[in-house]
N, C-alpha and C positions, 0 to 999 in steps of 0.2 A: 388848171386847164381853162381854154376862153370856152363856154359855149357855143352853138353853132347858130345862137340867136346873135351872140356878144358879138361874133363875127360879120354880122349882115350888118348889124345896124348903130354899131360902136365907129363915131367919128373915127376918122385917122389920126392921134393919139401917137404923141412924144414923151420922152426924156431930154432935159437939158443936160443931164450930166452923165459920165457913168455909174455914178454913187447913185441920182435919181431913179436911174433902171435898176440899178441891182437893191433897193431898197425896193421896189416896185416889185423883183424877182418872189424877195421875200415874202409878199402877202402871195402872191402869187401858189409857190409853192409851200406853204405853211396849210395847215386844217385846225379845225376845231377853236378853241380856244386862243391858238397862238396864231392864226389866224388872223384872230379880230387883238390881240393885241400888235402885230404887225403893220393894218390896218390902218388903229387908231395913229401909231407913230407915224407912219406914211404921211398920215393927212397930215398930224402934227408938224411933220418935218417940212414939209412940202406943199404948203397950203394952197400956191399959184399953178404946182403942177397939172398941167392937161393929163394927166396920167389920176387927175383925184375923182371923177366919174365913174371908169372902171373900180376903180380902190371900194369909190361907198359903194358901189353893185358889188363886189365883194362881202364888204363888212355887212349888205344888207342879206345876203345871200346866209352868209354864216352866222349870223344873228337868228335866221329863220330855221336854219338847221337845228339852232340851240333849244329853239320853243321861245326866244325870245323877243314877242313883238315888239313891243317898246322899240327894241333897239333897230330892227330889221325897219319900220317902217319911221324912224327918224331918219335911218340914215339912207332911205329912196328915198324919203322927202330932199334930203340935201344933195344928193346926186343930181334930182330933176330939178333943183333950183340950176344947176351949171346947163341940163338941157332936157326942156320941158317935154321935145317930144320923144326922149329915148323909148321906143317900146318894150322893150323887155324889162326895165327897171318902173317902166309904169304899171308893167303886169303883175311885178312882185308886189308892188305896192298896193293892187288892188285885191288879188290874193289874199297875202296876209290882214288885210282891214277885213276884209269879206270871212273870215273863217276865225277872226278873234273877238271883232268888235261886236256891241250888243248891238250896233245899229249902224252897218255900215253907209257909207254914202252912193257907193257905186259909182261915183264921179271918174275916179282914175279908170275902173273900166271898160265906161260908155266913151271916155277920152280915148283911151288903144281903141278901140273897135273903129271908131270915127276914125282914125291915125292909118288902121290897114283898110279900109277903103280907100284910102287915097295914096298910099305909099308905094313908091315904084319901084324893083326892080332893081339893086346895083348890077352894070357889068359883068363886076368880075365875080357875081355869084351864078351857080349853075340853077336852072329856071326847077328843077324838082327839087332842089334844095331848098331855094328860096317857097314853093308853093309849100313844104312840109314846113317848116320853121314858123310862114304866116299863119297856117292850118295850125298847128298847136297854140300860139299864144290866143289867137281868135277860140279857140273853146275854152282855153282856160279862162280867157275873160266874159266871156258867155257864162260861165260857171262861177264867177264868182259874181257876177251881176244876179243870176240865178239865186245864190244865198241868200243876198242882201235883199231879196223881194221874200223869201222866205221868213226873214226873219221881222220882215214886216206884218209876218201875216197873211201873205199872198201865193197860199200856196200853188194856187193855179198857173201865177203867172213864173214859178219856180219850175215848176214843170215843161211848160211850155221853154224857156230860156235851158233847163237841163238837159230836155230831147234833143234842141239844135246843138248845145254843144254836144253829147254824145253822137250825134250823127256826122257833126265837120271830124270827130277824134273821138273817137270809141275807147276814153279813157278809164281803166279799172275802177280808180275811184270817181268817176263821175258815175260810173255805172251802177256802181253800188248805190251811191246816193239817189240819183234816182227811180232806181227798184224800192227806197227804202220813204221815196217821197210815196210812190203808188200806193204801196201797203200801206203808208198811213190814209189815203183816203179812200182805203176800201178795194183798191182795183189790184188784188193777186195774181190774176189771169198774166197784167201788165208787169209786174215783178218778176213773176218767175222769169224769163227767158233776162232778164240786164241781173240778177242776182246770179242765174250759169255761168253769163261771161266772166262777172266778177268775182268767182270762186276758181276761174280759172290765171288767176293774175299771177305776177310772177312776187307781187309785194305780198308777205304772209299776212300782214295784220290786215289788209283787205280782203285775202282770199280766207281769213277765218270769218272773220266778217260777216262773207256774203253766203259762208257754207251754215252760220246758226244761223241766220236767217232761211236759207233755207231747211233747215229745221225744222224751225217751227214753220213754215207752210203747210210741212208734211203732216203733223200732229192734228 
């Protein structure tokens, strides 16, 4: 399926042949594994296809699913070499550096943030669609800028970049993490109430998460 990001902000994107789409069908509708072997053939087969941007947002996507950075953020890297300012494919890629690397750069997601201050609007998208779609990739990259100041050390200014993003998107796991930044410097008062919401999540491994943590507040 395209996302409802892939949809806003994904060039208008051909096939030259019918082989070229229906090879394109198949990363499409393939998961996991066969997926990214799909994928890979796709680009293989079809190196020149305008159809290879979506593919590596694909292969990047399913590579991230797998636990695999490496792969997930080669293959954003080679998607944004065809277009520099896709956002969603610069979101993944600042994502995934921000939550593997010992030392992220934060560059790809001070890049999207600059991108949705200035990005207008298509047409033929409806104006609460478009403001939910901008609204989500703008906190996830708040969030991952947030890490990469964290793991510098900085945890204040993790905090500060965490709150703005939980406040534009009230995201489970952002909320976890930052109830989990508070307790570490001491402010429980400030955890408890983003550790409720995040025991309330519909993903379990966050909502067990946020429920021993709150746990141990109680003890």
């Amino acid at each position: 399926m395209v996302s409802p990001a892939t949809c806003q902000f994904l060039p208008g994107l051909q096939a030259k042949t019918p082989e070229e789409f229906d090879a394109y069908l198949g990363v499409t509708e393939a998961g996991g594994d066969a997926r990214v072997k799909q994928a890979r053939r796709f680009l293989s087969e079809y190196p020149a296809s305008e159809l290879c941007l979506r593919v590596w947002e694909l292969l990047a996507e399913a590579c991230r699913a797998q636990s695999d950075a490496t792969c997930a953020i080669e293959a954003a890297a080679e998607g944004l070499k065809i277009a520099p300012d896709y956002l969603p494919l610069l979101t993944l890629h600042a994502s995934v550096e921000s939550n593997t690397s010992p030392a992220p750069s934060g560059a790809a997601a001070g890049r999207a943030l600059k991108l949705l201050d200035e990005v207008k609007a298509p047409r033929h998208v409806a104006m609460d669609t478009w403001i939910r779609e901008t609204t989500r990739l703008r906190a996830e990259n708040l969030a991952s800028l947030a890490i990469a100041a964290y793991k510098r050390g900085n945890s204040a200014e993790a905090v500060r970049l965490l709150g703005e993003s939980v406040r534009v998107d009230p995201n489970p796991a952002n909320q976890y993490r930052l109830g989990m930044l508070y307790l570490e410097r001491g402010e429980p008062a400030k955890a408890r109430g983003l550790l409720d919401q995040a025991a309330r999540s519909s993903d379990p491994a966050i909502r067990e998460r946020a429920r021993s943590a709150l746990a141990g507040l109680r003890r």
